[in-house]
KEKE-3310 file (N, C-alpha, C; in steps of 0.2 Angstrom, whole numbers, plus 5000, padded with zeros to 4 digits):
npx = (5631:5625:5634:5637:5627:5616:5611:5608:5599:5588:5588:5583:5569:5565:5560:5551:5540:5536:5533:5523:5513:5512:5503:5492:5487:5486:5476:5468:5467:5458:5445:5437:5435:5427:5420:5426:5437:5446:5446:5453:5464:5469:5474:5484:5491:5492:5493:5505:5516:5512:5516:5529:5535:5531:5538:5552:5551:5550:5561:5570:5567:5571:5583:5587:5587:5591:5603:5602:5602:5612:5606:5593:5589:5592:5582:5569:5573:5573:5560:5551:5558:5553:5539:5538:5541:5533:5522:5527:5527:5512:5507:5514:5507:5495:5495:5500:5488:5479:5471:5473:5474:5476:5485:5501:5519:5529:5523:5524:5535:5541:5531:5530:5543:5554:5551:5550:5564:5571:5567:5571:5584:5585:5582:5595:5602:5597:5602:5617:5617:5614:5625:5635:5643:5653:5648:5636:5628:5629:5624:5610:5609:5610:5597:5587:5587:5586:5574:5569:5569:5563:5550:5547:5550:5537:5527:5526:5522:5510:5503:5504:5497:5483:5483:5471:5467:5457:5446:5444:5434:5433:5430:5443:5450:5458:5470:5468:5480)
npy = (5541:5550:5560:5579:5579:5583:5596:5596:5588:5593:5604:5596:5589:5601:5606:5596:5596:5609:5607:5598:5609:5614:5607:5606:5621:5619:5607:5617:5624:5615:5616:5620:5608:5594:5582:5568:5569:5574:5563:5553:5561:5562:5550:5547:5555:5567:5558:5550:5561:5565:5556:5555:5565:5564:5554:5557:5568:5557:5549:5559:5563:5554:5551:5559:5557:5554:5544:5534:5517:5510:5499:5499:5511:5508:5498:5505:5514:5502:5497:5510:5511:5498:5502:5513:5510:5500:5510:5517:5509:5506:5518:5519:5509:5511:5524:5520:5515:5522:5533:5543:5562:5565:5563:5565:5562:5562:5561:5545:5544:5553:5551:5539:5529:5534:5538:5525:5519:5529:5521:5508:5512:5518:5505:5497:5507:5509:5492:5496:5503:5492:5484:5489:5499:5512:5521:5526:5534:5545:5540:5539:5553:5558:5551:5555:5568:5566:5562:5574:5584:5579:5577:5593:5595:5589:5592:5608:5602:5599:5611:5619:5615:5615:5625:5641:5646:5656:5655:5647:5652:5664:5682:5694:5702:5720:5730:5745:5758)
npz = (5511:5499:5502:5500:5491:5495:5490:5476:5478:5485:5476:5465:5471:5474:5462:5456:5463:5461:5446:5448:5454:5442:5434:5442:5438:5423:5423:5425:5413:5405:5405:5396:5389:5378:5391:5389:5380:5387:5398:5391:5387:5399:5404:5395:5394:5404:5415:5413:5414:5429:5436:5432:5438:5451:5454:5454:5464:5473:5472:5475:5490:5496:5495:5501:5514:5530:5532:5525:5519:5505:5501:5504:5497:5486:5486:5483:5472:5462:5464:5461:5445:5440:5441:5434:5418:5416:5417:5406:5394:5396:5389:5378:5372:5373:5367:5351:5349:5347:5333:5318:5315:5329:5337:5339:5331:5339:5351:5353:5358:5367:5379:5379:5375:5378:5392:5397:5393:5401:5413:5414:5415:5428:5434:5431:5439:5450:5453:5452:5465:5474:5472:5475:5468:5462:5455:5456:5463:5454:5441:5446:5450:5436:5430:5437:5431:5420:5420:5427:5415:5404:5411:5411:5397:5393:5402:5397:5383:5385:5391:5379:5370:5377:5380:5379:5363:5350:5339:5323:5316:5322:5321:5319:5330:5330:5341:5345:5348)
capx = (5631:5625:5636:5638:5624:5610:5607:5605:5592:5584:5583:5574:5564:5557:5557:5547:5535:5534:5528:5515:5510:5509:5499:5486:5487:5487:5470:5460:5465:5453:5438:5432:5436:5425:5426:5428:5442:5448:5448:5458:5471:5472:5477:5489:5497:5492:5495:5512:5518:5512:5520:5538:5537:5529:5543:5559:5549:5550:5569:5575:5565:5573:5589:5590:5582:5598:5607:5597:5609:5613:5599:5587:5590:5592:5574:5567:5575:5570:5551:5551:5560:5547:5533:5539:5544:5525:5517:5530:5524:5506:5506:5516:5501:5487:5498:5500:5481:5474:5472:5471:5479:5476:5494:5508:5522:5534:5521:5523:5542:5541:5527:5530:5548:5559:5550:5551:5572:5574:5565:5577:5592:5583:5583:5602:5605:5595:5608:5622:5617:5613:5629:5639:5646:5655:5646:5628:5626:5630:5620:5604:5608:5608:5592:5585:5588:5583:5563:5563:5569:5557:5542:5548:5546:5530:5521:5525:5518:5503:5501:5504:5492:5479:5482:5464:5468:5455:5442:5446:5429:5430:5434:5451:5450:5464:5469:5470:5488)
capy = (5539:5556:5568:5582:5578:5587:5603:5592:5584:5598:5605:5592:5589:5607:5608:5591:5600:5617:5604:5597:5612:5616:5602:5608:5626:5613:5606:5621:5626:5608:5618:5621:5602:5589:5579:5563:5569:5575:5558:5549:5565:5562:5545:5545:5561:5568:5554:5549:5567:5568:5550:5556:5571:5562:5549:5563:5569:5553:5550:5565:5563:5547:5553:5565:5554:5554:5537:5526:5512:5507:5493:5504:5517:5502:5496:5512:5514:5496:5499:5517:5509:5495:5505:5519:5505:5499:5516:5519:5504:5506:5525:5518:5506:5517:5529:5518:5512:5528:5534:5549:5566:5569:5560:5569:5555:5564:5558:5542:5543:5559:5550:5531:5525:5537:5537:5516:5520:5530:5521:5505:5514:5517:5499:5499:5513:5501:5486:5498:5502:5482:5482:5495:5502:5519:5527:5523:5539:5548:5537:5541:5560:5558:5547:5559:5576:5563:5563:5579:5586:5575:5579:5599:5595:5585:5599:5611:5600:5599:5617:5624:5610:5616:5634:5643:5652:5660:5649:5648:5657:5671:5689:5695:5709:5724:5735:5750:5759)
capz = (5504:5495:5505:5495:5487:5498:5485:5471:5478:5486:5471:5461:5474:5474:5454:5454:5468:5456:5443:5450:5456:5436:5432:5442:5433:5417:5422:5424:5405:5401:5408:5390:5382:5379:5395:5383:5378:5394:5402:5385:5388:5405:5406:5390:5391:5409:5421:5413:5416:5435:5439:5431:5441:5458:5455:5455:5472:5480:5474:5479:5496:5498:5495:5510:5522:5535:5534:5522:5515:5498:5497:5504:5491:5479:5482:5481:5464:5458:5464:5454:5440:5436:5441:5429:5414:5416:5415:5399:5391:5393:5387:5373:5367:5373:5360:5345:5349:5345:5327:5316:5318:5336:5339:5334:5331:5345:5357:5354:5360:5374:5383:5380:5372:5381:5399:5398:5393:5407:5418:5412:5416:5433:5434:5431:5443:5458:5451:5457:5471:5477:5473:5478:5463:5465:5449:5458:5465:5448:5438:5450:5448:5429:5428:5439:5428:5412:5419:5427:5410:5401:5414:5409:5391:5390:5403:5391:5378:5386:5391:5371:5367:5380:5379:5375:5355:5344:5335:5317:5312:5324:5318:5321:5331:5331:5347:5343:5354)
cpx = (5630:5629:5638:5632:5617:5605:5607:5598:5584:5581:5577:5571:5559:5558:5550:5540:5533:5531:5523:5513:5505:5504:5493:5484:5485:5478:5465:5462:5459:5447:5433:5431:5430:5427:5427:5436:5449:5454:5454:5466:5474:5477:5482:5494:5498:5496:5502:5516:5518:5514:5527:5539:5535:5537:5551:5556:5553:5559:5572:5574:5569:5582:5592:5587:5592:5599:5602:5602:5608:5606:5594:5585:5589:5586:5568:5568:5571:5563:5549:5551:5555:5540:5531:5539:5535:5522:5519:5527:5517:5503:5510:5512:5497:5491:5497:5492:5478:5476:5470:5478:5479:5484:5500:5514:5528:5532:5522:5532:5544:5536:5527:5537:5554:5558:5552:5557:5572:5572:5570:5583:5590:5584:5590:5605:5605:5601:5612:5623:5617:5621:5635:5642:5646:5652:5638:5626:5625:5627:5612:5603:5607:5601:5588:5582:5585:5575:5565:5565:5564:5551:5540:5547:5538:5527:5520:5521:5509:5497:5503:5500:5484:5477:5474:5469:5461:5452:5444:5442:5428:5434:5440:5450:5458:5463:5472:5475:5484)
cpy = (5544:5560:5571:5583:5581:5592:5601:5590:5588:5601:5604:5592:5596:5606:5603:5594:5605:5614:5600:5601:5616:5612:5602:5614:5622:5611:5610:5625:5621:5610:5617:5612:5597:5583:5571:5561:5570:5570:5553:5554:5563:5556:5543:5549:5565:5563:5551:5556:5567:5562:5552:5560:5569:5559:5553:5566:5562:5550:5553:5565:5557:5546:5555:5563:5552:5544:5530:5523:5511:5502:5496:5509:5513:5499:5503:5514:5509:5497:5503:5515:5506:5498:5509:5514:5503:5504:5518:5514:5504:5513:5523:5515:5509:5522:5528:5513:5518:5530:5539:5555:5570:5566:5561:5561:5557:5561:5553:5539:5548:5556:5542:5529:5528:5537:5530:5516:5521:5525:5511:5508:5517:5510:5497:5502:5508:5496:5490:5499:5496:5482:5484:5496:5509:5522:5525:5531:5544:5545:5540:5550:5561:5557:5554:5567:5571:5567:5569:5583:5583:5577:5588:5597:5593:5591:5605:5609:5601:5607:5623:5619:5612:5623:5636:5647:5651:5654:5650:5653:5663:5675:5690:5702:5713:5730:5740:5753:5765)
cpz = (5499:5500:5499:5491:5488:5491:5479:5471:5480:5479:5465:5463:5474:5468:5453:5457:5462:5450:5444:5452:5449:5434:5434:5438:5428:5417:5423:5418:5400:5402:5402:5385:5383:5386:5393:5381:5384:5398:5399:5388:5394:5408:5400:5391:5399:5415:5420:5417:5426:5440:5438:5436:5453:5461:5457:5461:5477:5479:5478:5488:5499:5499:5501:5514:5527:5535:5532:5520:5508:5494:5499:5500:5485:5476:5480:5477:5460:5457:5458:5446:5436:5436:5434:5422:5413:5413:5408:5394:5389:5389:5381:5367:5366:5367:5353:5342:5344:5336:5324:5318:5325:5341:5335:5334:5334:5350:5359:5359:5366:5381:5384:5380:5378:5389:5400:5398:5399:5413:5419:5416:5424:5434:5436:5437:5452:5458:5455:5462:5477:5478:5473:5474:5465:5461:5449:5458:5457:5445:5440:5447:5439:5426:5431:5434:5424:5415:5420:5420:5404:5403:5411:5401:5390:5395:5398:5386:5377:5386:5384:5368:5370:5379:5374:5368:5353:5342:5327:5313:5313:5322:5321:5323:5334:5338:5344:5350:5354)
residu = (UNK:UNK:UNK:UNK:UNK:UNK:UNK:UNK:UNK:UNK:UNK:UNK:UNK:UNK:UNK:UNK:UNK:UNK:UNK:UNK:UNK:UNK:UNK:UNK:UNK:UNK:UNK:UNK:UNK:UNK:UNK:UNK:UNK:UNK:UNK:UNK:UNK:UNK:UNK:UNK:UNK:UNK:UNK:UNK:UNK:UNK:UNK:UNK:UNK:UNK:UNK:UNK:UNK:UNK:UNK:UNK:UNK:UNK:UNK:UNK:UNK:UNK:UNK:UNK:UNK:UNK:UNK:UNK:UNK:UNK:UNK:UNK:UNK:UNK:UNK:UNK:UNK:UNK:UNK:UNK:UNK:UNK:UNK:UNK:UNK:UNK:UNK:UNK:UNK:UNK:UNK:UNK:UNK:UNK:UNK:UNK:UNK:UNK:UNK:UNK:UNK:UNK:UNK:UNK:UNK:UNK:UNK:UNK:UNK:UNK:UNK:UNK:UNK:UNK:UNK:UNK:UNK:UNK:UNK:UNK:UNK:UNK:UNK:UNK:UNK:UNK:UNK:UNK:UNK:UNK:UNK:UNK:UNK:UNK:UNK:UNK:UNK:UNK:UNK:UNK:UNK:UNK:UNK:UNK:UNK:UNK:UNK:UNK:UNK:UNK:UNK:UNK:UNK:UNK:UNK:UNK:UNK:UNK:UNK:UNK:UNK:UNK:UNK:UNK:UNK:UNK:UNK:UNK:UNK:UNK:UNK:UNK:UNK:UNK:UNK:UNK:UNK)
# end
């Protein structure tokens, strides 16, 4: 069903791997934050990110499992799909819950609006395989790059958001060459 399709798979499989592997790096930049704050970031802005990126594992793993069938792969998309659609949904609320300028108004679409699409079009992609559609496999590889390209944004997001800088009051100090 993927022939040809092995180093595709492999490779998202390890990019998705290399990002949760950032994602721990990611948490030991939170060492200084409130842990208050911590736990609201982790589950609005964290926990989406390390689902999108578990989820493009367990595709890809699922992909190259030697001689899985169509509906096998179908409900393994379907699962993914709703699960992910769920978690896009409630990161959309917990988003437009919260108030003030701790939520940029990209958030609300990088971490809720757009993961729930893709994870829709995931949905879609299950449908074809159910139902043997020839543009199944190519739909999957597409959905597929959408998160891990999306989990590669928003970790970013995270990690120029978390990044230690300078406190506004302290002295500015120059190196001299």
């Amino acid at each position: 069903m993927f022939d040809r399709w092995d180093e595709f798979y492999l490779l998202a499989g390890s990019a998705a791997a290399v990002l949760i592997g950032l994602i721990f790096v990611v948490m030991t930049l939170m060492q200084d934050r409130p842990r208050s704050s911590v736990l609201a970031g982790s589950r609005l802005y964290m926990g989406p990110v390390v689902l999108q990126v578990s989820f493009v594992l367990v595709l890809s793993s699922a992909a190259l499992v030697p001689g899985i069938t169509s509906a096998a792969f179908a409900g393994v998309c379907a699962v993914v799909a709703l699960w992910g659609f769920v978690r896009g949904a409630m990161s959309l609320g917990g988003l437009a819950a919260l108030k003030g300028a701790e939520v940029h108004w990209t958030d609300k679409w990088f971490y809720g609006a757009i993961p729930a699409a893709l994870f829709v079009a995931l949905a879609v992609v299950a449908w074809a395989f159910w139902s043997g559609q020839g543009w199944a496999p190519v739909g999957a590889a597409a959905v597929i790059t959408g998160i891990l390209l999306l989990a590669i944004r928003n970790e970013w997001d995270l990690v120029t958001w978390l990044a230690p800088r300078p406190d506004d009051d302290a002295p500015d100090v120059k190196v001299d060459q």
